[in-house]
Legacy VTK file of the C-alpha trace (Angstrom):
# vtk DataFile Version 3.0
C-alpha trace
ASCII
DATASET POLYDATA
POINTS 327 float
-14.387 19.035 9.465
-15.522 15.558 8.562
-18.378 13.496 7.097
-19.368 9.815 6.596
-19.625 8.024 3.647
-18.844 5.055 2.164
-16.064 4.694 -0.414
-16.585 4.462 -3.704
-19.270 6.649 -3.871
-19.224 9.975 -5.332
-16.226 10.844 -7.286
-15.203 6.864 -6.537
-18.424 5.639 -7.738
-16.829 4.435 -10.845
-15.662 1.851 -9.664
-19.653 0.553 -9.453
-18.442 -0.777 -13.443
-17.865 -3.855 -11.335
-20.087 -5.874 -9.735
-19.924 -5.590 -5.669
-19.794 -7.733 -3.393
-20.707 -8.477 0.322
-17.351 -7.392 2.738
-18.496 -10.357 5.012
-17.922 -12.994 1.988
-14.637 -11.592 0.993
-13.189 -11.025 4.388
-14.120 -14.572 5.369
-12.873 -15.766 2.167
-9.362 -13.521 2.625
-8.961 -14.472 6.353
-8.680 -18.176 5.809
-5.259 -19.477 6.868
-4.495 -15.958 8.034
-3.169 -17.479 11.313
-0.559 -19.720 9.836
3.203 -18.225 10.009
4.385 -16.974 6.766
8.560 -16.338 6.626
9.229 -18.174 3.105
8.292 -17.150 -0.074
3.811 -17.378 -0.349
2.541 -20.753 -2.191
-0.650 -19.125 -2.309
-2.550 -19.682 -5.393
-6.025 -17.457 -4.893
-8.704 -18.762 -2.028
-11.630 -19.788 -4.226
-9.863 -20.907 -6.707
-11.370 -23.571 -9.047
-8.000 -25.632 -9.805
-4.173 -25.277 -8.137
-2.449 -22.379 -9.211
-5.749 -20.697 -10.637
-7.099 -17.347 -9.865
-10.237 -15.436 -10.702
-10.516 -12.171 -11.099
-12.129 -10.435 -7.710
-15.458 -7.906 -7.816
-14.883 -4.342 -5.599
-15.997 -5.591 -2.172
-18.892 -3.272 -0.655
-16.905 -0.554 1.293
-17.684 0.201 5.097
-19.069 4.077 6.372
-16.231 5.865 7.094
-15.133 8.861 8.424
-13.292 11.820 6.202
-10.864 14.495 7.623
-8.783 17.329 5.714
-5.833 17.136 7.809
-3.611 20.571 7.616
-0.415 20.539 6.955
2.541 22.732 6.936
2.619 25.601 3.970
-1.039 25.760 3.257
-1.773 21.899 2.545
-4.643 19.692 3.387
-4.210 15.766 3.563
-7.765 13.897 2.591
-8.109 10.841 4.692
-10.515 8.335 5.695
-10.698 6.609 8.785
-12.898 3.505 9.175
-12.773 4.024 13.471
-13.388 1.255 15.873
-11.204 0.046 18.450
-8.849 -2.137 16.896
-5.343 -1.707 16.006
-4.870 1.154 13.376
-3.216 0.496 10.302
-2.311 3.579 7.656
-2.021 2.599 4.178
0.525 4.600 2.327
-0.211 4.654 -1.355
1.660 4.142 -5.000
2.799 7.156 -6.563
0.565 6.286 -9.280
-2.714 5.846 -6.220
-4.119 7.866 -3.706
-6.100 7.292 -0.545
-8.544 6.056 -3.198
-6.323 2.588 -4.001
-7.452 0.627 -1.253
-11.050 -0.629 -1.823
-10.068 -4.082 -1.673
-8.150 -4.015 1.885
-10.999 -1.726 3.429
-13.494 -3.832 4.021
-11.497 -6.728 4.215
-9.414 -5.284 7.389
-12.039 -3.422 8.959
-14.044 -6.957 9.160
-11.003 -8.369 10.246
-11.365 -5.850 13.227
-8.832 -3.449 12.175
-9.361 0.270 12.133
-8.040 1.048 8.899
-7.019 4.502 7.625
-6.213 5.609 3.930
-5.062 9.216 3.003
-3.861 10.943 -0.168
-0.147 12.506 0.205
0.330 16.287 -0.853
-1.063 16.793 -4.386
-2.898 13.236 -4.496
-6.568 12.730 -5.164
-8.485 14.959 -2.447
-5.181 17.003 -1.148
-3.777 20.431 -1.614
-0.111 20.465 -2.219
0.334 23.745 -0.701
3.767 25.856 -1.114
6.485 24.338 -2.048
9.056 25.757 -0.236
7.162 24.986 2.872
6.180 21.206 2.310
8.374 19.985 4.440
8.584 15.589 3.367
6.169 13.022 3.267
7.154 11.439 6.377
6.871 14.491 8.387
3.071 14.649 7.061
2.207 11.313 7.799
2.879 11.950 11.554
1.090 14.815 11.217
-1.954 13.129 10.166
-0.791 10.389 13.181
-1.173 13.119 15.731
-4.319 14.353 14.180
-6.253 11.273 14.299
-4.737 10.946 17.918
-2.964 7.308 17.084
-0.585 6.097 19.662
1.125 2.756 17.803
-0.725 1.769 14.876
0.820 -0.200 12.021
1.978 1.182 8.606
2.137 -0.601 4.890
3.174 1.205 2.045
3.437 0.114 -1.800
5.515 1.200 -4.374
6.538 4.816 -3.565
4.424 4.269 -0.520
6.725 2.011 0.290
9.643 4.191 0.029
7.578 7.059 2.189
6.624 4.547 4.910
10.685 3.134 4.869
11.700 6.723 5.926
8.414 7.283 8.842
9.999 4.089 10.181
13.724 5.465 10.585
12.391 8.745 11.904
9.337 7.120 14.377
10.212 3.729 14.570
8.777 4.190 18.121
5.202 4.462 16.891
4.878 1.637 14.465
3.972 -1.900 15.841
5.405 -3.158 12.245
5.486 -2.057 8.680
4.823 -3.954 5.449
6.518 -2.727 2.162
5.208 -4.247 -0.701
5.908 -3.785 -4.375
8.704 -1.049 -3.403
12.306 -0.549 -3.942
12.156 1.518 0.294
14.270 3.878 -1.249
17.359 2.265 -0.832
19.997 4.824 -2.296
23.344 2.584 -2.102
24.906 2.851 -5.985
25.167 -1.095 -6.830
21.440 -1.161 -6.002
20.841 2.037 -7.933
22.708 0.454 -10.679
20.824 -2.657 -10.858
17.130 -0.502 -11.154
18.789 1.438 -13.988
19.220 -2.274 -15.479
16.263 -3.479 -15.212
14.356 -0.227 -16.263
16.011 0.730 -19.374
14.766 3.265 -22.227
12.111 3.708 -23.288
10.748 1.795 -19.800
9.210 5.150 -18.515
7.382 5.993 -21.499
5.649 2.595 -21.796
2.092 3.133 -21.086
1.178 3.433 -17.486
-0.452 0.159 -17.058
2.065 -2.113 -19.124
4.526 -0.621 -16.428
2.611 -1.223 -13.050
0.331 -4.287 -13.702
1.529 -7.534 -14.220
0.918 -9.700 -18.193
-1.119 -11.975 -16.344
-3.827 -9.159 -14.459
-3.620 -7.051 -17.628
-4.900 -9.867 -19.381
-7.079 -11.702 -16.766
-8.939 -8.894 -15.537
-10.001 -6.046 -18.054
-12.440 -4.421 -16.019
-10.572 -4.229 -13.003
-7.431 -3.250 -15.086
-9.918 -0.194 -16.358
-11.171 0.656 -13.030
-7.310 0.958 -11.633
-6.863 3.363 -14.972
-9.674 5.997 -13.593
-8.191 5.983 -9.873
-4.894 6.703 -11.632
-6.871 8.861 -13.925
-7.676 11.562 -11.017
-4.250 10.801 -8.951
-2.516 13.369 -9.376
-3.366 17.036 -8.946
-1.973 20.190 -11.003
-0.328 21.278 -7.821
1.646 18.103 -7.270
5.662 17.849 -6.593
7.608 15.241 -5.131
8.465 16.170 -1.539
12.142 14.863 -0.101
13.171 12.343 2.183
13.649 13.146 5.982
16.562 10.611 5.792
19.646 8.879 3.586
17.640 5.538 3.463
21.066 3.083 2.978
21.360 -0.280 4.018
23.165 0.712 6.972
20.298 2.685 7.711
18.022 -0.492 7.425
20.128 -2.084 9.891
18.629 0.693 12.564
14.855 -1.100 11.812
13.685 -2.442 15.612
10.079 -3.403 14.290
8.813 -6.586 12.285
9.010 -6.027 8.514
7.545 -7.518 5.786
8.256 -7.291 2.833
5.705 -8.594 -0.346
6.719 -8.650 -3.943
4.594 -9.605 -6.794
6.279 -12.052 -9.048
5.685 -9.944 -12.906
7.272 -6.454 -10.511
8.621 -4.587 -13.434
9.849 -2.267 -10.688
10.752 -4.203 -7.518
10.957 -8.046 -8.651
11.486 -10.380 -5.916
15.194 -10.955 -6.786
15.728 -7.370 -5.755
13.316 -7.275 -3.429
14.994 -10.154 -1.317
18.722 -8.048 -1.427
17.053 -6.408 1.928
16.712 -9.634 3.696
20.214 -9.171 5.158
19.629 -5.890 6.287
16.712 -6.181 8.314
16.736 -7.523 12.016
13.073 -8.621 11.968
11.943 -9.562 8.329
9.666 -11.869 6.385
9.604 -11.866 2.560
6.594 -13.008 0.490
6.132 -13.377 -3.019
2.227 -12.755 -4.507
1.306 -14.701 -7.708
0.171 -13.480 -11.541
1.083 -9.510 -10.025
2.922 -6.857 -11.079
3.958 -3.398 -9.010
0.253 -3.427 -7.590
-0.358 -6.636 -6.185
-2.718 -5.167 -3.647
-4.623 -4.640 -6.436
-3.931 -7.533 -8.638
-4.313 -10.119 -6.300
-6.462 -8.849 -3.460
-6.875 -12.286 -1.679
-3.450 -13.063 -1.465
-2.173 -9.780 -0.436
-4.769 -9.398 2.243
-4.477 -12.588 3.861
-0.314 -12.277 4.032
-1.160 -8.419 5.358
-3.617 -9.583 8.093
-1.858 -12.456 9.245
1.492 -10.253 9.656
-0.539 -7.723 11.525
-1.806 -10.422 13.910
1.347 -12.179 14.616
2.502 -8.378 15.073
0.227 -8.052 17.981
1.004 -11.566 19.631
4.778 -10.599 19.957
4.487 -7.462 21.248
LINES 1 328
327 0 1 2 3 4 5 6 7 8 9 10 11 12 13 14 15 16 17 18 19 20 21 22 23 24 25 26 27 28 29 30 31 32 33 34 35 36 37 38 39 40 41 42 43 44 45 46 47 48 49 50 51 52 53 54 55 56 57 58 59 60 61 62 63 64 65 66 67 68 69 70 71 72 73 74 75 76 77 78 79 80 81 82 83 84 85 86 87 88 89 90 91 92 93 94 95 96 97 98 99 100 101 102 103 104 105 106 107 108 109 110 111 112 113 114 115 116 117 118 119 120 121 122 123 124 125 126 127 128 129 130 131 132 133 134 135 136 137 138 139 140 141 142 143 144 145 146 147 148 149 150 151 152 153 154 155 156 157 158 159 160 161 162 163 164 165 166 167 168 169 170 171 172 173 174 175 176 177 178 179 180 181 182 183 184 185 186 187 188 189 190 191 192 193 194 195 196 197 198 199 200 201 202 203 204 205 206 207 208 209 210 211 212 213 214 215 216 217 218 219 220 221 222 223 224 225 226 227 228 229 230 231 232 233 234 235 236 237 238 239 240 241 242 243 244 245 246 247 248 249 250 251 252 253 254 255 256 257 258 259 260 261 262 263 264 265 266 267 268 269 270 271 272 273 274 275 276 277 278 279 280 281 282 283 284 285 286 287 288 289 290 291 292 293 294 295 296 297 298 299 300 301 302 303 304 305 306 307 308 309 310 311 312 313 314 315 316 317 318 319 320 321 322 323 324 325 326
């Protein structure tokens, strides 16, 4: 069963605190340069910027009607997804743990204007799903080509942040054959080799995970550049996670060596204040990909979808157009 609406709307509507505006304006603004090859570190400093190296904080584009699905999954579980249709490419965005299908109102629009079909879902126990039983969950990856089969996607192309980077890491090593690239951005891919382990435990010491929730995934410079849109991320992670929730397992042993198996382009985006995923550990997967670019987003932190909308989007749509001219 499905209906249309438009996103934020509804439960989403608060992120009306912000003033919208038109998808045509932001997608032309975000699409500017999007053809020119990107494999070094980004130099972008913001379109619209009013001086080099300056950014502005960016209003919640108007969101396009789309379509929403429950998706059943194994044990009892529903995925809630929303699908903006057309006939472009598809693209699934795979969510932070600290997200849900409802993180993306800055690349909806954006993508869908850049003639993208672009798809968003919550993963088991995630704004809008049912975690279902335990014992029957299956992983994350598993559901995610569930929902793939559902929506009746051949190829489509997959980008996952944070710990939707790490789910969207292990679809690619067990459906590579499906994925016309992947972007992993703000994520550590759940690489599981001890020195790397070692060097997160480093860089994340205690009392790191007790910090508040936004001093750990948003960079200095959003937190203090953007206080309404740092207070409209706080109610989407408000409402992320559901009493049911768990964390599901991994389908594979993602390793470096397992990297190494990767046929598709990769990209990988890191924003420069990552608490998480800096670049400098970020870039340790260069060597282990066969395909990769690397990019490094400005003034962000663990979110830089979020944070810094314009650059993220135009590094995401030019990736998934060079994507299509190479295969």
């Amino acid at each position: 069963m499905h209906t249309h609406r438009t996103p934020g709307q509804g439960k989403g509507a608060a992120l009306g605190r912000r003033a919208l505006v038109g998808g045509a304006a932001l997608a032309a603004l975000t699409s500017a340069g999007a053809g020119r090859a990107a494999a070094t570190p980004s130099s972008a400093s913001g379109a619209g910027s009013p001086a080099e190296g300056a950014w502005v904080p960016v209003p919640v584009p108007e969101q396009v009607p789309v379509t929403e699905h429950r998706v059943p999954v194994s044990g009892g579980g529903t995925l809630w997804c929303w699908d903006t249709g057309g006939r472009g490419r598809p693209v699934i965005l795979c969510h932070p743990g600290s997200g849900s299908g409802e993180s993306w109102p800055y690349q909806q629009p954006v993508l869908a204007g850049a003639g993208f079909r672009v798809i968003g879902y919550s993963r088991r126990g995630a704004y809008g799903s049912v975690a279902g039983s335990k014992t029957e969950a299956g992983t994350a990856s598993g559901d995610l080509n569930t929902l793939a089969d559902f929506l009746k996607l051949d190829r489509f192309h997959l980008s996952g942040s944070a710990a939707g980077g790490i789910v969207a890491v292990d679809y690619a090593l067990s459906y590579g054959e499906r994925l016309y690239g992947l972007t992993v951005s703000g994520s550590k891919a759940g690489v599981q080799d001890a020195e790397y382990a070692e060097l997160e435990e480093a860089i994340q010491p205690a009392p790191f995970g007790e910090m508040p929730v936004d001093f750990r995934e948003l960079g200095p410079s959003y937190r203090a550049g953007d206080r309404d849109g740092v207070a409209a991320w706080l109610e989407i992670n408000a409402r992320a996670r559901t009493s049911d929730a768990f964390p599901q397992s991994l389908t594979n042993t993602i390793t470096w060596d397992a990297l190494e198996s990767l046929a598709m382009p990769v990209q990988l985006i890191a924003g420069d204040g990552d608490l998480y995923s800096p670049p400098s550990m970020m870039r340790l997967h260069l060597p282990h990909l066969r395909h990769a670019e690397f990019q490094v987003v400005r003034e962000a932190g663990h979110n830089a979808h979020w944070e810094q909308s314009v650059q993220w989007n135009r590094l995401l749509s030019s990736f998934l157009r060079r994507c299509a001219n190479s295969r």
